[in-house]
C-alpha positions in Angstrom: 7.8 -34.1 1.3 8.4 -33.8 4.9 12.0 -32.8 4.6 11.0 -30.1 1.8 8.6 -29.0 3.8 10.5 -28.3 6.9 12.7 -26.4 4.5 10.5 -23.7 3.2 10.3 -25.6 -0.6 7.2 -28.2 -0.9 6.0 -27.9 -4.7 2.6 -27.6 -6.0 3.2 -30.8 -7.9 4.2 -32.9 -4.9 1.1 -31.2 -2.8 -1.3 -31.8 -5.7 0.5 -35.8 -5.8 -0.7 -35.7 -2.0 -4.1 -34.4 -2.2 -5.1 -36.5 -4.8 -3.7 -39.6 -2.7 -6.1 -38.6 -0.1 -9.0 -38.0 -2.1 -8.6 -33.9 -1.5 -8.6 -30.9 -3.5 -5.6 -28.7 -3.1 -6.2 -25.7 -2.2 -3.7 -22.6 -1.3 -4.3 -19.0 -0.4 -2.7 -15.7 0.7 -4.3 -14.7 3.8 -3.4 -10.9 5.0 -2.6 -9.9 8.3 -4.6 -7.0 8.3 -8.0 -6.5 7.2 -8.5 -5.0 3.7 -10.0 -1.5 5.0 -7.2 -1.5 7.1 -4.4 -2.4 4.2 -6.3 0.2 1.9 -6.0 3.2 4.5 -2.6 2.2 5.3 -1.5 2.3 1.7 -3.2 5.7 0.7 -1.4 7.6 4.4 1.5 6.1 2.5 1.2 7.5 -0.9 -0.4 10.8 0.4 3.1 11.2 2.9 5.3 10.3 0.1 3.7 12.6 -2.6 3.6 15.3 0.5 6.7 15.2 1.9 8.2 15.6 -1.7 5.7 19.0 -2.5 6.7 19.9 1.2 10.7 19.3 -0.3 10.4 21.1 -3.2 8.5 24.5 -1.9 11.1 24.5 1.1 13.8 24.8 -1.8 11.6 28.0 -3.0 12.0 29.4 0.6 7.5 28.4 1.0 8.0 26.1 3.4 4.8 24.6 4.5 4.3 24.2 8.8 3.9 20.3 9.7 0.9 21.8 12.5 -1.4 20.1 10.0 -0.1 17.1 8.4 -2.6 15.1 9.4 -5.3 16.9 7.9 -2.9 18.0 4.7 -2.8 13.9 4.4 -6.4 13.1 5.1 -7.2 15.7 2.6 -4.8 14.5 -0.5 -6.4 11.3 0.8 -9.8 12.2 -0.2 -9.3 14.8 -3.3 -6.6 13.1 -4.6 -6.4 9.7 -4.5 -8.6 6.8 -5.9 -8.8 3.3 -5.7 -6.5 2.3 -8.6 -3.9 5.0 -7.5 -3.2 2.8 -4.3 -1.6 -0.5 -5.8 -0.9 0.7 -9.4 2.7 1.7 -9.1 2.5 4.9 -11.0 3.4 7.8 -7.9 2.1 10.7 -10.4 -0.5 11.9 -8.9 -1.4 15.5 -9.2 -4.5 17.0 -7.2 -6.4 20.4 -8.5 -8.0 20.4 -5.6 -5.5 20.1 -2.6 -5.1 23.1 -1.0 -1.5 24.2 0.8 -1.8 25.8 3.7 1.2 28.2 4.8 2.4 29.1 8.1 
């Protein structure tokens, strides 16, 4: 177990072999770095920058380019009209916002 362990590959059979030799229950967890608030506003500034940065792309291409002056609020503001809570983890990038305004320079 020791030399497994030192190598990054201990099993949850020999761990559960070793807990029940010492009269323990095995437990094992994922503990973040962050706290959650923290993970959840990092992952919607990255969505919202994503999903702005490619409408920012697109209207450039139309010769509308949009000024960067306000990003932050552009962001904070797709944040809270646009995005839920299962938009954060789900995968799906689709997200389309009737009420996000553009402003131009």
């Amino acid at each position: 177990m020791e030399k497994s362990e030192a190598a990054e590959k201990v099993r949850l059979e020999t761990l559960r072999r070793a807990a029940d030799a010492l009269d323990c229950v095995l437990v094992y967890a994922l503990v973040p770095k962050k706290q959650l608030q923290q993970m959840v506003e990092d992952q919607a500034r990255k969505i919202a920058i994503d999903h702005l940065s490619r409408v920012s792309h697109s209207m450039a291409l139309e010769d509308q380019a949009v000024a960067n002056d306000d990003l932050e609020l552009r962001v904070q503001e797709f944040i809270d009209n646009s995005l839920g809570q299962r938009d954060l983890w789900n995968g799906k990038r689709r997200i389309f916002s009737k009420n996000l305004t553009v402003r131009r320079p």
